[in-house]
C-alpha positions as CSV (number, residue, x, y, z in Angstrom):
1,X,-101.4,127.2,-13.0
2,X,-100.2,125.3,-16.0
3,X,-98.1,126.2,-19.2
4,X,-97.8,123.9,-22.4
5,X,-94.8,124.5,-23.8
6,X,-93.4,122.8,-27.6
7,X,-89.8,121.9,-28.1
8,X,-87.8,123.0,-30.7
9,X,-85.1,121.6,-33.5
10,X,-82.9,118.9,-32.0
11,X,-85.9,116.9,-30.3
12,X,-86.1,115.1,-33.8
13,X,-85.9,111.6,-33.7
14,X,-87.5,108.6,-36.2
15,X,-90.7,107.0,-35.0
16,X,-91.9,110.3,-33.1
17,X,-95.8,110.4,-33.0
18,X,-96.2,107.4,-34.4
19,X,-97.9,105.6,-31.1
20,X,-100.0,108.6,-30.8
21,X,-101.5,108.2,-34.3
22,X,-101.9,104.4,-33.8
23,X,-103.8,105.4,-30.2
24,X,-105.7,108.5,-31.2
25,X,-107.6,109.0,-34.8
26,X,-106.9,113.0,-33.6
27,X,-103.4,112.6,-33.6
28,X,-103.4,110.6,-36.8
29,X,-105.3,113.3,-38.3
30,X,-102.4,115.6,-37.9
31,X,-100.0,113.6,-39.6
32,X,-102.6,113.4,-42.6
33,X,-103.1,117.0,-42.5
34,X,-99.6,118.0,-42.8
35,X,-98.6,115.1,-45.1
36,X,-101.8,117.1,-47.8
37,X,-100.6,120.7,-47.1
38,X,-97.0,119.7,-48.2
39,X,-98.1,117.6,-50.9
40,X,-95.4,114.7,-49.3
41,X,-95.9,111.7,-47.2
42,X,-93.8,113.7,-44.5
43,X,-95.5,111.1,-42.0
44,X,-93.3,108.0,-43.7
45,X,-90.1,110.4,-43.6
46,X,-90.9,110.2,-39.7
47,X,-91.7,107.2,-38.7
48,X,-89.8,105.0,-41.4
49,X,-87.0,107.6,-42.7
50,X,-83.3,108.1,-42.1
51,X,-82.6,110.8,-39.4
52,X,-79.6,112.6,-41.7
53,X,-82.6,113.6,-43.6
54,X,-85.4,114.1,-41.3
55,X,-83.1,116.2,-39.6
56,X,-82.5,118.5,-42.9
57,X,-84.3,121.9,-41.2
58,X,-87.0,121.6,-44.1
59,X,-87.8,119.0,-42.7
60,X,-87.4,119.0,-38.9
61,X,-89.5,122.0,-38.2
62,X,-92.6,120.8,-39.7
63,X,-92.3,117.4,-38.9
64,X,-91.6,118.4,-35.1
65,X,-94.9,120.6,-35.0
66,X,-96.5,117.8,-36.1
67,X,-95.6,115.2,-33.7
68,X,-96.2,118.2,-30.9
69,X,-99.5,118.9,-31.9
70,X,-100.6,115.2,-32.3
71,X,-99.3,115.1,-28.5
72,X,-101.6,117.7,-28.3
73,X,-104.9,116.5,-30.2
74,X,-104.5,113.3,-27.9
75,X,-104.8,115.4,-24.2
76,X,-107.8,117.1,-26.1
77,X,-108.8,113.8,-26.3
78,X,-109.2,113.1,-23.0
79,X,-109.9,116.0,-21.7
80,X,-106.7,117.1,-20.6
81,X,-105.9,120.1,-22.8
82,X,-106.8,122.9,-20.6
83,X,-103.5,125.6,-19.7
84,X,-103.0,129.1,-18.7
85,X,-100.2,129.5,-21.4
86,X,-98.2,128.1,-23.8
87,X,-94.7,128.4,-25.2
88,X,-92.7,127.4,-28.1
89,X,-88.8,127.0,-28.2
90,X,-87.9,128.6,-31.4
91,X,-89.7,127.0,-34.1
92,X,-91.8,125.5,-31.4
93,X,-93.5,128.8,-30.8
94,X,-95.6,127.8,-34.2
95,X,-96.6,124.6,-32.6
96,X,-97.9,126.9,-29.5
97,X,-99.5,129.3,-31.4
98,X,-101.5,126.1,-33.5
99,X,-102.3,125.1,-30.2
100,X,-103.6,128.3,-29.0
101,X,-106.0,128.8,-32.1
102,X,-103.5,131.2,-33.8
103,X,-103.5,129.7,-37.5
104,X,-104.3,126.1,-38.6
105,X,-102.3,123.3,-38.6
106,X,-102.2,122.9,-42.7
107,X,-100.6,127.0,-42.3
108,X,-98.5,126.1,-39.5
109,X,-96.6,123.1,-41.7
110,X,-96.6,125.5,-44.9
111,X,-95.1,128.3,-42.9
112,X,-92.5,126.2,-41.0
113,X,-91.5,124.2,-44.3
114,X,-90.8,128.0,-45.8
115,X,-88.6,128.9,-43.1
116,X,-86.5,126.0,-42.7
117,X,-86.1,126.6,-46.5
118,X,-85.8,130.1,-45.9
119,X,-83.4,129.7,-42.9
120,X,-80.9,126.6,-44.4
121,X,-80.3,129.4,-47.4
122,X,-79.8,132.5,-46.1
123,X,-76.1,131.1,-45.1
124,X,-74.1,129.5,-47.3
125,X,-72.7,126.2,-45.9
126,X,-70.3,126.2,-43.8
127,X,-69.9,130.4,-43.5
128,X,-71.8,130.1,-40.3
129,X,-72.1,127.9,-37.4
130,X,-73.6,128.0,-33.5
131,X,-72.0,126.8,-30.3
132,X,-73.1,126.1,-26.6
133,X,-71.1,128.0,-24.1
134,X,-71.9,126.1,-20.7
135,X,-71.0,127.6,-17.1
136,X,-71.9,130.9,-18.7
137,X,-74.5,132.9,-17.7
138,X,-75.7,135.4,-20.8
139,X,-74.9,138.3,-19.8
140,X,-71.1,136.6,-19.9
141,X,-71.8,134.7,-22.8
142,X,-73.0,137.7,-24.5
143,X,-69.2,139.4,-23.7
144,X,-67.6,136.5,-25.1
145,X,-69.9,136.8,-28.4
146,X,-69.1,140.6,-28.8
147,X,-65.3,140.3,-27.9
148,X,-65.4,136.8,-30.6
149,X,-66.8,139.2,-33.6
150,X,-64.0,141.4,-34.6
151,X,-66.4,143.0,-37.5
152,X,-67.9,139.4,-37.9
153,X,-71.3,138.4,-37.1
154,X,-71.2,136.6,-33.5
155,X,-74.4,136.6,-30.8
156,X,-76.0,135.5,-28.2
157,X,-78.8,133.5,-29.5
158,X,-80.3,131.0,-27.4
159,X,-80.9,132.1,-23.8
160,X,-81.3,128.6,-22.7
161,X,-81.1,128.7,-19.1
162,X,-78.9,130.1,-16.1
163,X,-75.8,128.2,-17.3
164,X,-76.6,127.1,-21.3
165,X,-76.2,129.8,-23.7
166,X,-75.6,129.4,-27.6
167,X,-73.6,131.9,-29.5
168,X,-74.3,132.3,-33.2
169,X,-72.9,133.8,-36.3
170,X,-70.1,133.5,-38.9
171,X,-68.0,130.1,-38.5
172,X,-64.6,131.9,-37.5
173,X,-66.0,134.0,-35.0
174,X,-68.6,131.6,-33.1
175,X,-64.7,129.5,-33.1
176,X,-62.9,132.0,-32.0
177,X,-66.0,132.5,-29.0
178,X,-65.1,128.6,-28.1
179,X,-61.6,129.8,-27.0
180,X,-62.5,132.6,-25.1
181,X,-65.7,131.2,-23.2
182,X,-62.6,128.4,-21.8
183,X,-60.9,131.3,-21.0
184,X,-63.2,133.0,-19.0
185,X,-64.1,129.6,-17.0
186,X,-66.6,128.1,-19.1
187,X,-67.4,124.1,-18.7
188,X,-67.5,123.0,-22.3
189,X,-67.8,125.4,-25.0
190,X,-68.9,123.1,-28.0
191,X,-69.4,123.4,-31.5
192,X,-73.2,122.6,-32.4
193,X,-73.8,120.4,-35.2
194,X,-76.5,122.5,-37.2
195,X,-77.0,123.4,-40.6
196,X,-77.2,126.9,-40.6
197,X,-76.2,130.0,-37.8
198,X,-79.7,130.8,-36.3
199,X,-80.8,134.0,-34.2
200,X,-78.6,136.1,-35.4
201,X,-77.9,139.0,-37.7
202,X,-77.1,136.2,-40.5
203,X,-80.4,135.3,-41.1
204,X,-82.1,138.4,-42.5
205,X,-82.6,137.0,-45.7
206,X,-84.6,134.4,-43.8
207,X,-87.0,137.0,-41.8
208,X,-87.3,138.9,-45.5
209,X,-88.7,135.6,-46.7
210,X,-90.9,134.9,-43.3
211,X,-92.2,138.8,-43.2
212,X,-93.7,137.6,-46.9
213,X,-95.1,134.3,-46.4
214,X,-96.8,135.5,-42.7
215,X,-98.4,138.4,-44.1
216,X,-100.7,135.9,-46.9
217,X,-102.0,134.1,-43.0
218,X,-104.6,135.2,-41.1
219,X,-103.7,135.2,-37.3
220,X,-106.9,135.2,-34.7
221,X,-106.5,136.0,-31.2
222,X,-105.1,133.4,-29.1
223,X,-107.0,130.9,-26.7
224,X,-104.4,131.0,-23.8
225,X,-101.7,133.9,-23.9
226,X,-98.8,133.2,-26.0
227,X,-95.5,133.9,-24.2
228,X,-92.9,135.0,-27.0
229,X,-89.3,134.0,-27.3
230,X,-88.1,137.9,-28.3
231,X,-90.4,139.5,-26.2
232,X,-90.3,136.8,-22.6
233,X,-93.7,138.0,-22.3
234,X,-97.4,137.0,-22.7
235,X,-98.5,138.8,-26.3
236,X,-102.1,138.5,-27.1
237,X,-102.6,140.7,-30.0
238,X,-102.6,138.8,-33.5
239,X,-100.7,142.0,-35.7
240,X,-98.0,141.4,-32.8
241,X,-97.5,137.7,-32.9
242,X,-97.0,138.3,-36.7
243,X,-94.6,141.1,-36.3
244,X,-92.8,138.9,-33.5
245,X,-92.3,135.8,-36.2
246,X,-90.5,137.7,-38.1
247,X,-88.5,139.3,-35.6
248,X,-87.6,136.0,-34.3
249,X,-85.8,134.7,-37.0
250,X,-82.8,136.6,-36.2
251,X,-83.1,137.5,-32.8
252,X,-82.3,135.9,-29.3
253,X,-84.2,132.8,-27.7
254,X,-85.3,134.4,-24.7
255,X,-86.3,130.9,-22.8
256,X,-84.6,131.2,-19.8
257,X,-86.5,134.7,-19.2
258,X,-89.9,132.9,-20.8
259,X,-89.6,130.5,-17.8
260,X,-88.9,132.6,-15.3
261,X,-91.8,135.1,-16.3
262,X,-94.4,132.6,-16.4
263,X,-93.0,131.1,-13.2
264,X,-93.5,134.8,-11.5
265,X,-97.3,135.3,-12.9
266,X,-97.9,131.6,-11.0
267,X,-97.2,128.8,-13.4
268,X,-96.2,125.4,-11.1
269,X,-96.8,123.1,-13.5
270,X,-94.8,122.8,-17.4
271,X,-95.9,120.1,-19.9
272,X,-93.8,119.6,-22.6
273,X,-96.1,118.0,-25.3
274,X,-94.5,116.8,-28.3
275,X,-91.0,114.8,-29.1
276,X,-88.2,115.0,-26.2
277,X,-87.5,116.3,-23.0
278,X,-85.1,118.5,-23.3
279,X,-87.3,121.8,-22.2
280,X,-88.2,120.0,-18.9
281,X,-84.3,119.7,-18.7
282,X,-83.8,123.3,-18.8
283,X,-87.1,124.2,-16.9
284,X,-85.9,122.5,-14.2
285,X,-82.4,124.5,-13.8
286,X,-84.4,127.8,-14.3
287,X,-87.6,127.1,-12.1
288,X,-86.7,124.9,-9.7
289,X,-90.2,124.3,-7.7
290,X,-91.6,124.1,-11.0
291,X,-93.5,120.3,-11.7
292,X,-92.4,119.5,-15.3
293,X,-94.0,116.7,-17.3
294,X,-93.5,115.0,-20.8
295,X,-96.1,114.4,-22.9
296,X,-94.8,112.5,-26.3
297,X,-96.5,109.1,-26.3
298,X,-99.8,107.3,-24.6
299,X,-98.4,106.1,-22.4
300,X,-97.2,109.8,-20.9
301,X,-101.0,110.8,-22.2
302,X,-102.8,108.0,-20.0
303,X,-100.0,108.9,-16.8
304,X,-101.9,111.9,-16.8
305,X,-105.5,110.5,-16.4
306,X,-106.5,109.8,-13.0
């Protein structure tokens, strides 16, 4: 069995999808489809822009969606799209549920350029931040996080995989988590340089805004099941997705647990379609007999012909 799965923010990098467009008039057809629902030539921010400001979370979620499902329009090219189910890391959950039939690609980019928006101002700058606690498992992590809070705003937010956890939430608190992850015998314990404290209590204003903006889409059924980061489960129904979306925005990344459930209902094979490879990174430390595979250029399309 195979699972697609669609990275998330930090895979961003200039030139991304731009091969595919050149090598597929599908893949191309993305970029123009998202450049006309955002009224912006988000395509030339891409391929020819400075990363400081393709990086800008209005930015980097739509444009990463993009470039995942132009990886995605070129294996339907050639026959290649077929999987059992697909995942999204965080904002990459949009770019699964586009690819599972879900909602269209020109509601995917409107949706995603609202909450980056929505999600870069529900924080002021520089009142929240996010760090990586490694050698931590998150059941520790999540100690450190609730011992760093002292009546702040300090979680567990990324379940990455057995030893990568991010903590989230008000600048002095996720600092004071750094300390006391070393303290407990973490690896590193490293500041993350991000925009805004996501998956977390913080970003309420953010679902408030996303609970609005979803509920003017229409979401079908999907094609494949849909394994969701708050739930680490395969969700079918469309009224759940929805409710899950919103939910999402401030709560845990449950990827590790994603993994490790599609893993147990007989998933061998991951294919991370879009920019990066950091998913196959963390696959691999979670799922270890798991085959993972990257699928971000033509050249990673045409390995996988044959």
């Amino acid at each position: 069995m195979r699972a697609f799965v669609f990275p998330g923010q930090g895979a961003q990098a200039i030139g991304m999808g731009r091969a595919l467009a050149e090598a597929y008039p599908a893949s191309a057809a993305v970029f123009a489809e998202v450049d006309e629902a955002l009224g912006e030539k988000l395509s030339a921010l891409i391929w020819e822009g400075d990363l400081e400001t393709l990086t800008l979370t209005a930015n980097a979620q739509p444009a990463l969606m993009a470039t995942s499902l132009a990886a995605f329009r070129a294996l339907e090219a050639e026959g290649l799209a077929s999987c059992d189910f697909v995942a999204g890391h965080s904002l990459g959950e949009y770019s699964a549920l586009c690819a599972a039939g879900v909602f269209g690609l020109a509601d995917a980019a409107r949706l995603l350029r609202i909450r980056g928006r929505a999600m870069q101002e529900a924080v002021p700058v520089d009142v929240g931040a996010m760090a990586a606690l490694l050698g931590l498992d998150f059941a520790q992590a999540s100690e450190v996080a609730s011992e760093a809070a002292q009546g702040e705003v300090c979680q567990a937010a990324n379940d990455n995989d057995p030893a990568q956890v991010v903590v989230s939430g008000h600048k002095a608190a996720v600092e004071r988590a750094l300390e006391i992850a070393k303290a407990k015998g973490a690896k590193r314990a490293i500041l993350l340089p991000v925009s805004a404290p996501f998956h977390c209590a913080l970003m309420q204003p953010a679902a408030d805004v996303m609970a609005g903006a979803l509920a003017e889409v229409a979401f079908a059924a999907p094609k494949v099941p849909v394994v969701a980061n708050v739930r680490a489960e395969a969700v079918s129904d469309p009224a759940v997705l929805k409710a899950l979306l919103v939910e999402q925005v401030t709560g845990s990344v449950r990827w590790r647990e994603s993994v490790q459930w599609m893993a147990a209902a007989g998933v061998t094979e991951f294919w991370e379609v879009g920019a990066g490879k950091a998913l196959s990174g963390m696959i691999k430390r979670i799922a270890k007999e798991a085959a993972t595979r990257a699928v971000g250029t033509p050249e990673d399309v045409a390995g996988l012909k044959g």
